[in-house]
C-alpha positions in Angstrom: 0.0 0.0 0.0 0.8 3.4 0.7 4.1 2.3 3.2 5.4 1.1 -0.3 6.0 4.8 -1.8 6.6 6.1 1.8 9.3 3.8 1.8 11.4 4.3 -1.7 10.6 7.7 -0.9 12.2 8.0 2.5 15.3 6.1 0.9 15.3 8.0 -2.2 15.6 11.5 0.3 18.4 9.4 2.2 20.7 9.3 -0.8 19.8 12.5 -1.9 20.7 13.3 1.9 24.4 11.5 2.2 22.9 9.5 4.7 24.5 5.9 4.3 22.8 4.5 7.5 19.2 5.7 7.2 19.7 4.4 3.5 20.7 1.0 4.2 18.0 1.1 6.9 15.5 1.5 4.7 16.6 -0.9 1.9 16.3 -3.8 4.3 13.0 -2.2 5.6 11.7 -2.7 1.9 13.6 -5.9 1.0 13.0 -7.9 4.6 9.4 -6.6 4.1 9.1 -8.9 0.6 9.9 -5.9 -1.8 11.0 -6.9 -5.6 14.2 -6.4 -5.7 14.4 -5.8 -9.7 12.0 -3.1 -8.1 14.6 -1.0 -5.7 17.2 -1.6 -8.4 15.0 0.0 -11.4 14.4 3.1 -9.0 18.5 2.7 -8.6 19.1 3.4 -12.2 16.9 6.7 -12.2 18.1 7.8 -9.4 21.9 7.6 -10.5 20.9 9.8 -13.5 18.6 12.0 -11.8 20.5 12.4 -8.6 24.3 11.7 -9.1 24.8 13.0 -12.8 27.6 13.9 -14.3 28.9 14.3 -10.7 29.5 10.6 -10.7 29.5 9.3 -14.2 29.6 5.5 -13.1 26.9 5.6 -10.7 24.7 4.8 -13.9 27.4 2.1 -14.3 27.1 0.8 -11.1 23.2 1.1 -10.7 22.4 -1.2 -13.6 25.3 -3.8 -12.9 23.4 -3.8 -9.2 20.3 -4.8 -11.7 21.5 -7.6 -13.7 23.2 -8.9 -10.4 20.0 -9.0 -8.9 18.0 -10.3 -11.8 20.7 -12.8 -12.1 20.7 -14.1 -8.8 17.6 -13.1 -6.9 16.7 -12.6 -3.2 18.1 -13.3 -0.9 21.9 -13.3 -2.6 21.5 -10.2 -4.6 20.4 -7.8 -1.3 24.6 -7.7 -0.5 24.3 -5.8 -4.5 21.7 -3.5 -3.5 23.4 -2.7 -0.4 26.6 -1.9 -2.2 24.8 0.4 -4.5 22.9 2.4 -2.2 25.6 2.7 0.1 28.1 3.7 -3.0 24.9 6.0 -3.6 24.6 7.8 -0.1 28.3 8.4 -0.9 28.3 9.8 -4.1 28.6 13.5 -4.7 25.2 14.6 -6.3 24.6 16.6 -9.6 21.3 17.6 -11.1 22.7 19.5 -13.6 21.4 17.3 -16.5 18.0 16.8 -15.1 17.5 20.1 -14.9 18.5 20.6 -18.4 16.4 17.9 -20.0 12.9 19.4 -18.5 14.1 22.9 -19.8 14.2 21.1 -23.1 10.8 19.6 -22.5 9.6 23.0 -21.4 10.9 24.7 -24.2 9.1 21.8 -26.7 6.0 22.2 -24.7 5.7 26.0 -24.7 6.4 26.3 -28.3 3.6 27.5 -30.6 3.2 26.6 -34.2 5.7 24.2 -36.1 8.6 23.3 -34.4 12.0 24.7 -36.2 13.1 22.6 -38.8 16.7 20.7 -38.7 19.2 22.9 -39.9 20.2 21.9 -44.0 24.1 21.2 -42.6 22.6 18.8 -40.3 20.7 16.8 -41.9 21.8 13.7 -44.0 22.0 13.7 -48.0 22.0 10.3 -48.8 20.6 11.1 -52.6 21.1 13.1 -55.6 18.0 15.0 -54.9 18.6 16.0 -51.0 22.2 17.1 -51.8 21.0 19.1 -54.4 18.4 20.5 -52.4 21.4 21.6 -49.8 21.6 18.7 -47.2 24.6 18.6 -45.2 26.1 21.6 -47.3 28.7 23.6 -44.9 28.7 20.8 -42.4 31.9 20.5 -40.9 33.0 17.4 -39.5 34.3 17.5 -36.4 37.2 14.8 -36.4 38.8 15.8 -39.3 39.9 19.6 -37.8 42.8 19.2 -35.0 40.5 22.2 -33.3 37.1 22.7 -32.2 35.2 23.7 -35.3 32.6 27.0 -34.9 29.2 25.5 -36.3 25.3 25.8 -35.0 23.3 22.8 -34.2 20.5 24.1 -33.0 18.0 25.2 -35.4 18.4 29.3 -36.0 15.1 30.3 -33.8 17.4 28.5 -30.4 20.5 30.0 -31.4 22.4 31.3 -28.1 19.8 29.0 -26.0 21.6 27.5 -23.0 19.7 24.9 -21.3 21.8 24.2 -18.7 21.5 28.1 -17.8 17.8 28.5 -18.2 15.6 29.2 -15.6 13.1 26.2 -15.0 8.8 28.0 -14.7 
């Protein structure tokens, strides 16, 4: 019932909190109380994206070795995995920096009126006679063939200058 979200919840907030013990706690509250484990470990993955980030890039790593360790082997072997995680978790320094991006995208997508902007020509494919003629991929510079970081847009000309990791979220 209800104790189910209160629970992922209250572990959830300890990670996010640093708090190794009250996280561990309440892992083996959920997993002694006959939780899924595949369960807990799917809510591991999102949080290592969501709440660890680019802080910790292996987090995600770790999170979804903890799942195929548990799908693997089960209860009650694969609680040691999930106690490693969240533990490694609590641990982690945190970083919302990309989650915070990603919904100003999907802000940005959702307050937009009309048509969305087009994919820049240089962007696009031109794998026929007709779209290269018609100015697909004309000016595109790629990348690996300049020893320096090549000036080009790749966001379509109405977002030019947009920085969602600087935008505000509403």
């Amino acid at each position: 019932g209800e104790e189910h979200y209160n629970c992922i919840s209250a572990l959830h907030k300890s990670m996010r909190g640093s708090d190794e013990n009250a996280s561990l706690y309440w892992l083996a509250r959920m997993l002694e109380g006959g939780e899924d484990p595949l369960y807990v470990a799917r809510r591991l993955v999102r949080f290592a994206s969501e709440d660890i980030g680019l802080a910790d890039p292996l987090a995600l790593t770790q999170a979804v070795a903890a799942y195929q360790g548990c799908h693997f082997i089960g209860m009650p072997e694969c609680e040691v995995i999930l106690a490693q995680c969240v533990v490694y978790f609590a641990r982690a320094p945190k970083s919302i920096e990309v989650y915070r991006a990603y919904n100003n995208v999907k802000e940005c997508l959702r307050m937009h009126t009309g048509p969305l902007p087009p994919v820049p020509l240089h962007l696009r494919n031109a794998p026929t006679r007709l779209m290269k003629n018609l100015g697909y991929g004309k000016g595109y510079k790629y990348n690996p063939m300049y020893k320096e970081p090549v000036e080009q847009d790749y966001l379509p000309e109405e977002l030019k200058g947009t920085d969602f990791f600087k935008e505000r979220e509403t």
